[in-house]
GULUMNU-319182 format. One line per 3 residues: their letters; for each residue x, y, z of N, C-alpha, C. Coordinates in Angstrom, 2 decimals. Each point is the difference from the previous one (the first is absolute). Layout:
<nodes>
A> X:Y:Z:X:Y:Z:X:Y:Z | ...;
</nodes>
This chain:
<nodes>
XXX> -187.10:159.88:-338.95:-1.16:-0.85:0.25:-0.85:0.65:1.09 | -1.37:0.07:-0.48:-0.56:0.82:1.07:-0.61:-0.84:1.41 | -0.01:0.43:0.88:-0.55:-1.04:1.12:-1.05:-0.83:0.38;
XXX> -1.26:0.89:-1.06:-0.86:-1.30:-0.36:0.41:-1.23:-0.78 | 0.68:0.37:-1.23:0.47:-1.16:-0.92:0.56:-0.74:1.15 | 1.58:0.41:0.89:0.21:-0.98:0.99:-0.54:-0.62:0.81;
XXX> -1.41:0.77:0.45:-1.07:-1.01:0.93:-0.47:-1.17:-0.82 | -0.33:0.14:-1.36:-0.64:-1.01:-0.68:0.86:-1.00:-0.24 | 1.09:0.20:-0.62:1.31:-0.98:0.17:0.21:-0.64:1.19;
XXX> 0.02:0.60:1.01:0.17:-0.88:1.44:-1.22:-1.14:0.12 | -1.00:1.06:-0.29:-1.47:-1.41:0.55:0.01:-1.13:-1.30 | 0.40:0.45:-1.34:0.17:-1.25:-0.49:1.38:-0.68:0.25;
XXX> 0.67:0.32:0.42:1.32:-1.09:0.10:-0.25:-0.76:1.21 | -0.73:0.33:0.91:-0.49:-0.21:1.22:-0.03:-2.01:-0.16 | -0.67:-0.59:-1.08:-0.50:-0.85:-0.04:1.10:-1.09:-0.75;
XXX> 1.04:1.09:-0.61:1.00:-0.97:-1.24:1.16:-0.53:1.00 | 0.33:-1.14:-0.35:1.35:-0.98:0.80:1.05:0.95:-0.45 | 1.29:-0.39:0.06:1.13:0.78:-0.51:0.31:-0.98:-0.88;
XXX> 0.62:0.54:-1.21:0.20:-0.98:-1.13:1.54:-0.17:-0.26 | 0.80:0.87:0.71:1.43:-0.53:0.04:0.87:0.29:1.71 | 0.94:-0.11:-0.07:1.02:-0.35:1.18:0.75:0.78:-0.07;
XXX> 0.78:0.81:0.52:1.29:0.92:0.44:0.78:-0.58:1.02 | 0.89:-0.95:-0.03:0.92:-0.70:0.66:1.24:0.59:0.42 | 1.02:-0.72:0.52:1.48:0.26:0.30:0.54:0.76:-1.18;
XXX> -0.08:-0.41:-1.30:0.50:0.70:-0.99:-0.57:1.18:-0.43 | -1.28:0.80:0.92:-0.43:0.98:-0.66:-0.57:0.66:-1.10 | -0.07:1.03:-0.51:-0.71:0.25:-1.50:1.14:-0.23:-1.02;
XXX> -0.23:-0.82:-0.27:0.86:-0.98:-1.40:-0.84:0.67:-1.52 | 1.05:-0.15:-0.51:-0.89:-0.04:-1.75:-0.83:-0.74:0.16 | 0.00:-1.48:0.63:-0.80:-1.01:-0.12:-1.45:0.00:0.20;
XXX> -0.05:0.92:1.36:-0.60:0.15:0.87:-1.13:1.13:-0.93 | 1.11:0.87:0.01:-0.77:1.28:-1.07:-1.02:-1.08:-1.16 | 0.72:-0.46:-0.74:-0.45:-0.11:-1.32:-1.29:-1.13:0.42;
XXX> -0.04:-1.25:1.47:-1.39:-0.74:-0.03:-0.90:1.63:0.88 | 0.11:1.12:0.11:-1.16:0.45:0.46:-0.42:0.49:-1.24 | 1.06:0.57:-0.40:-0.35:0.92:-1.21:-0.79:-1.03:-1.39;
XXX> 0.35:-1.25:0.57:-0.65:-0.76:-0.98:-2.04:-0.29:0.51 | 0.16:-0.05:1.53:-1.33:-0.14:0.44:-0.74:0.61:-0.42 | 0.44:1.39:-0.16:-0.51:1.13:-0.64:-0.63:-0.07:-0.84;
XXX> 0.41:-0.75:-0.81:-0.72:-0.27:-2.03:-1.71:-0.36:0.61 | -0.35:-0.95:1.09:-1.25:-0.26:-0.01:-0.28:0.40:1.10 | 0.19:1.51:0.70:-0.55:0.41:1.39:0.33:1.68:-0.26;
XXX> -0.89:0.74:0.78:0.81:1.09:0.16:0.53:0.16:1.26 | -0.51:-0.86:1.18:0.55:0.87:1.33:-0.17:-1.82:0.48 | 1.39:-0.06:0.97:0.86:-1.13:0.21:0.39:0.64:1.59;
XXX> 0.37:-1.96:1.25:0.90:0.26:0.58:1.47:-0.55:0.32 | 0.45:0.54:0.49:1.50:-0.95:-0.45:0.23:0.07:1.81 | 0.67:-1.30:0.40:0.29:-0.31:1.02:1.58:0.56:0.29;
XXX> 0.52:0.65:1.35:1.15:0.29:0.04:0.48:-0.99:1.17 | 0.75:-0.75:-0.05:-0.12:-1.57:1.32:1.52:0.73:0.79 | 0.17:-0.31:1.21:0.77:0.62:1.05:1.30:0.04:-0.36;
XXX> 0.72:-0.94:-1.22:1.10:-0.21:-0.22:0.12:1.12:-0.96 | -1.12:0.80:-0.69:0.53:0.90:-0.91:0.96:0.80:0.59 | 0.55:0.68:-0.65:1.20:0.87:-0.23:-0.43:1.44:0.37;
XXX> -1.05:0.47:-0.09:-0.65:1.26:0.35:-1.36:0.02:0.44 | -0.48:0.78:0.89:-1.29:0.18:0.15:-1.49:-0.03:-1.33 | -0.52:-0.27:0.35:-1.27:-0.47:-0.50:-0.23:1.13:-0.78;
XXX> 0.08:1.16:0.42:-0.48:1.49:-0.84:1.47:0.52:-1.07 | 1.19:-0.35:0.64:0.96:-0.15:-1.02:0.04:-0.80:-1.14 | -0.32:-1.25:0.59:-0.50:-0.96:-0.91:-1.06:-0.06:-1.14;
XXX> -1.23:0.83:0.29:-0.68:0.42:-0.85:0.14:0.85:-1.05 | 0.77:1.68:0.69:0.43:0.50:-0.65:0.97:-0.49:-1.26 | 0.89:-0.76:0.41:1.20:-0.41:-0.87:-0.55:-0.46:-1.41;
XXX> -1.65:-0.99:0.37:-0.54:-0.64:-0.56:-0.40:0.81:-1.45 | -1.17:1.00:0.60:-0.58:1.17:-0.70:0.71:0.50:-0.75 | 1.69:0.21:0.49:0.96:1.15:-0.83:-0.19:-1.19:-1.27;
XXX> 0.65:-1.47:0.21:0.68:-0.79:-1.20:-1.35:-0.18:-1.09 | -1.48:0.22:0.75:-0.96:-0.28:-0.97:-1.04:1.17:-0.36 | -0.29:0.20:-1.60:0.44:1.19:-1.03:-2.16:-0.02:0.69;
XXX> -0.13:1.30:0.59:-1.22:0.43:0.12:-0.80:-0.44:1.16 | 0.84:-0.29:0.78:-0.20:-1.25:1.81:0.42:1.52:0.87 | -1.38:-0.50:0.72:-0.06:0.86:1.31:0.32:-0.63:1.23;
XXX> 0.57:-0.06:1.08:-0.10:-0.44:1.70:-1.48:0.74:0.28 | -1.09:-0.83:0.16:-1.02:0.58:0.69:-0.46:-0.26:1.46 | 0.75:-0.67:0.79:0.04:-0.50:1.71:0.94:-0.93:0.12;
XXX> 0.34:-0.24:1.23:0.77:-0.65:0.57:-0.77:-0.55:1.08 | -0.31:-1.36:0.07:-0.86:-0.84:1.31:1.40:-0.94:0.64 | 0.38:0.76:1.17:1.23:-1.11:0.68:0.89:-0.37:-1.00;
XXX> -0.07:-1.27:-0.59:1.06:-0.28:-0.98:-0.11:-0.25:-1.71 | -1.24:0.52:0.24:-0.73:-0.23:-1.21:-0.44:1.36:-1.17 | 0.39:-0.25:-0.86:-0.05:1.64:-0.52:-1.11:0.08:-1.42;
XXX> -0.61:0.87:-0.21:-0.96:0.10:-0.89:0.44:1.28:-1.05 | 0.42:-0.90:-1.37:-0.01:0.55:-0.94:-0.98:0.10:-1.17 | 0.09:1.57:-1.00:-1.36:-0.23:-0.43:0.94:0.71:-1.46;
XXX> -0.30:-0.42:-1.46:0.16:0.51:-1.03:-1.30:-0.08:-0.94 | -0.27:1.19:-0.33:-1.16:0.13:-1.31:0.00:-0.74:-1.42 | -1.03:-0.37:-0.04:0.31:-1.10:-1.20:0.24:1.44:-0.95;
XXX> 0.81:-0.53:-1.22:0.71:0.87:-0.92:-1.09:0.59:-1.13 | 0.04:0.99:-0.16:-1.51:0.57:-0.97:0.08:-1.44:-1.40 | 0.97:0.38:-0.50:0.12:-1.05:-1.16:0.46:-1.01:0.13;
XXX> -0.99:-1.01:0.00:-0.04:-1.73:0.12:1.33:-0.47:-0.74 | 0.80:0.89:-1.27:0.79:-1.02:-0.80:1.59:0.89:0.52 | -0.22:0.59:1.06:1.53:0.88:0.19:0.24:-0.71:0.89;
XX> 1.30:-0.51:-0.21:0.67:-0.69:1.40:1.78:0.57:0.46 | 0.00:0.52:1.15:0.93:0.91:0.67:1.51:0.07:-0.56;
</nodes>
């Protein structure tokens, strides 16, 4: 990802809430599968990592990115992490 694309990603996530939670239990399937589901109607999302998680906020992201098929970690704000996946060329392929 080149570092403009990441500037533009940052200033738009700038404005989006986080749309899920990373708790005591950490990156769960569960967890995976509601971001990876946010996904269907967003390309770039933030997910909250709250003090009880299990790993740091940038671990946490990462972990995120690995479980979801074409998800980047594009920043880390304190506890809050900004992920970004490209919508898929073909509208009818699903992962």
């Amino acid at each position: 990802m080149t570092a403009k694309k990441r500037a533009q990603l940052k200033s738009l996530a700038h404005a989006l809430k986080p749309v899920h939670q990373v708790g005591k239990d950490g990156v769960t399937d569960r967890a995976v599968s509601a971001v990876a589901e946010a996904f269907n109607t967003r390309e770039i999302l933030k997910v909250k990592v709250l003090d009880s998680a299990p790993e740091d906020a940038r671990s946490t992201g990462e972990a995120l990115a690995e479980g979801i098929e074409g998800a980047h970690l594009v920043q880390v704000i304190g506890r809050t992490v900004v992920l970004y996946r490209p919508e898929p060329e073909d509208p009818g392929h699903h992962g």
